[in-house]
Z-matrix of the N, CA and C atoms (Angstrom, degrees):
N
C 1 1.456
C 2 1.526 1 109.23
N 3 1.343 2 111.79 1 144.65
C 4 1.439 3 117.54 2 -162.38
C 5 1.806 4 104.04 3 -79.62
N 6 1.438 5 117.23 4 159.75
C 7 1.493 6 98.12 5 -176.58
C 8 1.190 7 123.74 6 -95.64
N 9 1.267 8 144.31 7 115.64
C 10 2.232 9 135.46 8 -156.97
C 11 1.401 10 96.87 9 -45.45
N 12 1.595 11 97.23 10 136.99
C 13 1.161 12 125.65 11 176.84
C 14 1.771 13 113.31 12 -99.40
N 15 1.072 14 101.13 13 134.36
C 16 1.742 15 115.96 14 -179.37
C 17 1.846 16 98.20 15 -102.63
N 18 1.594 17 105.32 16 126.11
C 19 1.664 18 112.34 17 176.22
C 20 1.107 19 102.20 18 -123.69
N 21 1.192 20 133.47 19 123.08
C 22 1.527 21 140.44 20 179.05
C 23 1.806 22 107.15 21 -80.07
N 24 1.161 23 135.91 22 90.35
C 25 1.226 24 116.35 23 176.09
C 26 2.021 25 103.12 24 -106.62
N 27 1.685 26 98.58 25 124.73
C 28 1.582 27 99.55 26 170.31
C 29 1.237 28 118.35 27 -111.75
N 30 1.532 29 118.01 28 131.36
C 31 1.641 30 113.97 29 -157.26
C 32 1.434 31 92.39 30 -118.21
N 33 0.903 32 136.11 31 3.92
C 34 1.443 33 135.75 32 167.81
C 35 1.087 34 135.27 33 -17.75
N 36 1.976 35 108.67 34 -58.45
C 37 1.428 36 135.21 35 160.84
C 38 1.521 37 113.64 36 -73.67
N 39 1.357 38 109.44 37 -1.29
C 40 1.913 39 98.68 38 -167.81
C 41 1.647 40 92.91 39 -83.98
N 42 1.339 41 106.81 40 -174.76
C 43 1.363 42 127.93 41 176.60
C 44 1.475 43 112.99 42 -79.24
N 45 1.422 44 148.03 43 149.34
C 46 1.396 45 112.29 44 -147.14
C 47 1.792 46 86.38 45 -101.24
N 48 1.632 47 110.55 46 -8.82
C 49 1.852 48 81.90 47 -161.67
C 50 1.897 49 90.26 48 -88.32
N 51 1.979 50 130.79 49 -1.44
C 52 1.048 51 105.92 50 167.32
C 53 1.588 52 104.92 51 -89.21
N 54 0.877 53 128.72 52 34.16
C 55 1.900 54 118.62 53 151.03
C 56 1.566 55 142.16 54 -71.69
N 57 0.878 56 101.47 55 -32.61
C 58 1.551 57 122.68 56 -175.81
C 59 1.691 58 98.97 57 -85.55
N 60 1.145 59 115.04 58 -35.42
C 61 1.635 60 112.37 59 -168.32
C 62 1.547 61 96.33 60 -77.40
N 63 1.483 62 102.34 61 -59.10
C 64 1.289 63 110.34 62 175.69
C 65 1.564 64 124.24 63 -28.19
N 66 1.328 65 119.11 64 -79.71
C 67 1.110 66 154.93 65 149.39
C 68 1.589 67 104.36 66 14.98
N 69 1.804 68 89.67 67 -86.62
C 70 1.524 69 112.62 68 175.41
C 71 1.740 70 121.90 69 -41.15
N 72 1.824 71 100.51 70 -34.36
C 73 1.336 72 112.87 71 -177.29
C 74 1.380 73 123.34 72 -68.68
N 75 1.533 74 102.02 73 -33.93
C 76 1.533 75 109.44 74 166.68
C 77 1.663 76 107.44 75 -73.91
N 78 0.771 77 105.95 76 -20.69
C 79 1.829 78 86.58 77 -161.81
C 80 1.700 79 86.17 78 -100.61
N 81 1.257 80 143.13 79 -22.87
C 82 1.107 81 121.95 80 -178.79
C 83 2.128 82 102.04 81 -79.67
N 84 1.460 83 107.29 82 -17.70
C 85 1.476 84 86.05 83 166.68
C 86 1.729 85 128.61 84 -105.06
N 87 1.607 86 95.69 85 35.76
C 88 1.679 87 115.67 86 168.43
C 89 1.433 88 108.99 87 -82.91
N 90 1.412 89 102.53 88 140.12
C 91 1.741 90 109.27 89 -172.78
C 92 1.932 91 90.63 90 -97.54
N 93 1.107 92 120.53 91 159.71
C 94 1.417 93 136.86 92 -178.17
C 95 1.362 94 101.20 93 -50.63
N 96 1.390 95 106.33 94 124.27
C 97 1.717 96 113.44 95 176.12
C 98 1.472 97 122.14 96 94.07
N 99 1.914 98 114.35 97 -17.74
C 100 1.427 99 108.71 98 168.24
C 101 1.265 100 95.58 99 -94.71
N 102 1.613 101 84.29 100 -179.21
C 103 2.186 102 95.89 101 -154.69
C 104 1.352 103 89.35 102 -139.25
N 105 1.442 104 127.31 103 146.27
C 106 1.222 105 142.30 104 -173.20
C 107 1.774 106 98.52 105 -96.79
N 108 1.251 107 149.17 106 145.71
C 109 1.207 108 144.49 107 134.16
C 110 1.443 109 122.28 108 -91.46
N 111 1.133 110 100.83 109 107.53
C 112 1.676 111 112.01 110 179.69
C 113 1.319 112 104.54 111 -66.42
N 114 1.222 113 131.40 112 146.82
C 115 1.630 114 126.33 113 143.83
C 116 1.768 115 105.84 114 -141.79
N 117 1.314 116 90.91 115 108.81
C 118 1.474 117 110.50 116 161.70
C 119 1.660 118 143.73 117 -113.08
N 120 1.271 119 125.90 118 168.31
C 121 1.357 120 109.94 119 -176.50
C 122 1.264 121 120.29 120 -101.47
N 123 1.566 122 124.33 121 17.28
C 124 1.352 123 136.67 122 152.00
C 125 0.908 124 110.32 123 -125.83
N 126 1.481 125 125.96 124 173.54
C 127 1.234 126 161.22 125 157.04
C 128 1.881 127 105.69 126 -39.38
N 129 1.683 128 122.89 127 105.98
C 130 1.573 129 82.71 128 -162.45
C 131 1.423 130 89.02 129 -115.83
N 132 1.868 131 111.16 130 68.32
C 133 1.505 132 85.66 131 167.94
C 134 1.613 133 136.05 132 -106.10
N 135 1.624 134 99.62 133 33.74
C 136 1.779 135 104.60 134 140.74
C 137 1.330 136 102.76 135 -62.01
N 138 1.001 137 132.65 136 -68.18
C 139 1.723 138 119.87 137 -160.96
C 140 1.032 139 124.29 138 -50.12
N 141 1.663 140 108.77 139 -33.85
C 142 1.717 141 103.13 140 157.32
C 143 1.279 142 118.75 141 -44.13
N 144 1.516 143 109.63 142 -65.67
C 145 1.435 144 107.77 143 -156.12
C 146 1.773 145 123.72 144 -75.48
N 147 1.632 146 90.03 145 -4.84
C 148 1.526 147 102.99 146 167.12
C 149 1.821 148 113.02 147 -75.09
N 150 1.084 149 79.40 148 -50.14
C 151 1.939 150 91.98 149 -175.38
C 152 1.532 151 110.74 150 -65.84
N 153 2.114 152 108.91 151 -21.51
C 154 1.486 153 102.23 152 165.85
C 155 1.357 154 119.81 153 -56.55
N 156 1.573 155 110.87 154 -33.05
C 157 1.495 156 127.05 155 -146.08
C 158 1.546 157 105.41 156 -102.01
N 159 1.253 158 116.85 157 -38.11
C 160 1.413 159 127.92 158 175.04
C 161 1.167 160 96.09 159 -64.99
N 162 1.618 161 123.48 160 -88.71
C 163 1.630 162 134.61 161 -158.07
C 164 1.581 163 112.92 162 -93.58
N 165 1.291 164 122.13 163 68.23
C 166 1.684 165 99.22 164 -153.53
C 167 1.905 166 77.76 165 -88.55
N 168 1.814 167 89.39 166 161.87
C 169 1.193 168 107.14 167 168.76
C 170 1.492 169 101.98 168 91.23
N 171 1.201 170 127.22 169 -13.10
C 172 1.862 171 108.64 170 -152.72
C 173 1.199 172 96.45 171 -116.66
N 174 1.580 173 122.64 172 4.44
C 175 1.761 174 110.36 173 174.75
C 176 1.648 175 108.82 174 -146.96
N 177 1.348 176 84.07 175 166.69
C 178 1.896 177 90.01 176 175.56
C 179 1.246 178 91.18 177 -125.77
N 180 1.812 179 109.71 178 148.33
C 181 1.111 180 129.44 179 -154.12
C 182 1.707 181 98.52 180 -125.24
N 183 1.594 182 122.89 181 111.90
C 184 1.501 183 104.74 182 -178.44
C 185 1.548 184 95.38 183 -150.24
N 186 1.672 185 82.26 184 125.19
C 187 1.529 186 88.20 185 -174.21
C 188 2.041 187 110.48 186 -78.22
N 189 1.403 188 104.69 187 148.82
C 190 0.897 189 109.80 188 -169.85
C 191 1.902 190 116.30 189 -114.32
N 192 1.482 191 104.14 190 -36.19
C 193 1.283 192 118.33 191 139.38
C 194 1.374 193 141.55 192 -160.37
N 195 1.192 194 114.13 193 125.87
C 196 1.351 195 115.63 194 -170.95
C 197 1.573 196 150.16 195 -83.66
N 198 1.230 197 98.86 196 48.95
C 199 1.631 198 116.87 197 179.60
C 200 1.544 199 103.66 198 93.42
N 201 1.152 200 128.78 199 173.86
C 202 1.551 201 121.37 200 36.01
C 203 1.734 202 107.28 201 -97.58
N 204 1.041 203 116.96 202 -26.51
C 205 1.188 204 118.31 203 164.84
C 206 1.645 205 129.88 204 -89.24
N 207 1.453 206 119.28 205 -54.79
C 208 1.274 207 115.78 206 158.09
C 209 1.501 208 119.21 207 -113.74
N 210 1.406 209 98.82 208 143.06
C 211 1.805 210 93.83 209 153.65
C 212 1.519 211 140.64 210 -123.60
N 213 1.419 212 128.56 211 156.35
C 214 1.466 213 127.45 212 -134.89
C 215 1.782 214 91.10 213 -136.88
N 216 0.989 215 108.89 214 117.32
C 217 1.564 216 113.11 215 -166.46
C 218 2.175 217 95.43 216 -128.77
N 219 1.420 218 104.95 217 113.31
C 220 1.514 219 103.76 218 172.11
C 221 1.835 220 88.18 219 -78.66
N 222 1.299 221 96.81 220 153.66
C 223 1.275 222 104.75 221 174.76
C 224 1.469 223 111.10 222 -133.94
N 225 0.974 224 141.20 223 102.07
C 226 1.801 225 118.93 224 -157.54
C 227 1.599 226 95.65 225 -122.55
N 228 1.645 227 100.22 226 151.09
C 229 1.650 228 105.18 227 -163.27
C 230 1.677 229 87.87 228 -99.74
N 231 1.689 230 128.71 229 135.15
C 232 1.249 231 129.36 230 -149.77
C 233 1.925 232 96.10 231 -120.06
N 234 1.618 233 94.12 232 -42.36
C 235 1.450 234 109.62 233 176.26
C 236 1.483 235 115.12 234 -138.87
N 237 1.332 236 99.67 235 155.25
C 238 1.609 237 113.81 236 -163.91
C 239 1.731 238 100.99 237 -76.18
């Protein structure tokens, strides 16, 4: 079995309406058990509640840090 992979994606510098597409694109090409690391410059919990509503069930959500300046969200893909 292969060993989980950690992807750092920082959207900070992107444009804000390509984030969310982005975002989604990485974590929909995570195999079960790697974890995406978000780092953004807000708080991104629309993306939670999008990614509840889009993908429910397929990730765990653990914040890693929470502002005041940046925040760091593990995101790990749980189911395919």
């Amino acid at each position: 079995m292969a060993e989980a992979k950690v992807v750092d994606l920082d959207v900070r510098n992107m444009v804000p309406r390509e984030r969310h597409p982005t975002i989604f694109s990485q974590l929909d090409g995570l195999g079960a058990g790697d974890t995406l690391r978000l780092i953004n410059d807000h708080d991104p919990a629309p993306l939670r509640y999008q990614l509840l509503a889009e993908r429910p069930n397929m990730f765990n959500w653990e914040p890693e840090q929470q502002g005041p300046v940046e925040w760091i969200i593990r995101i790990q893909k749980i189911a395919k």
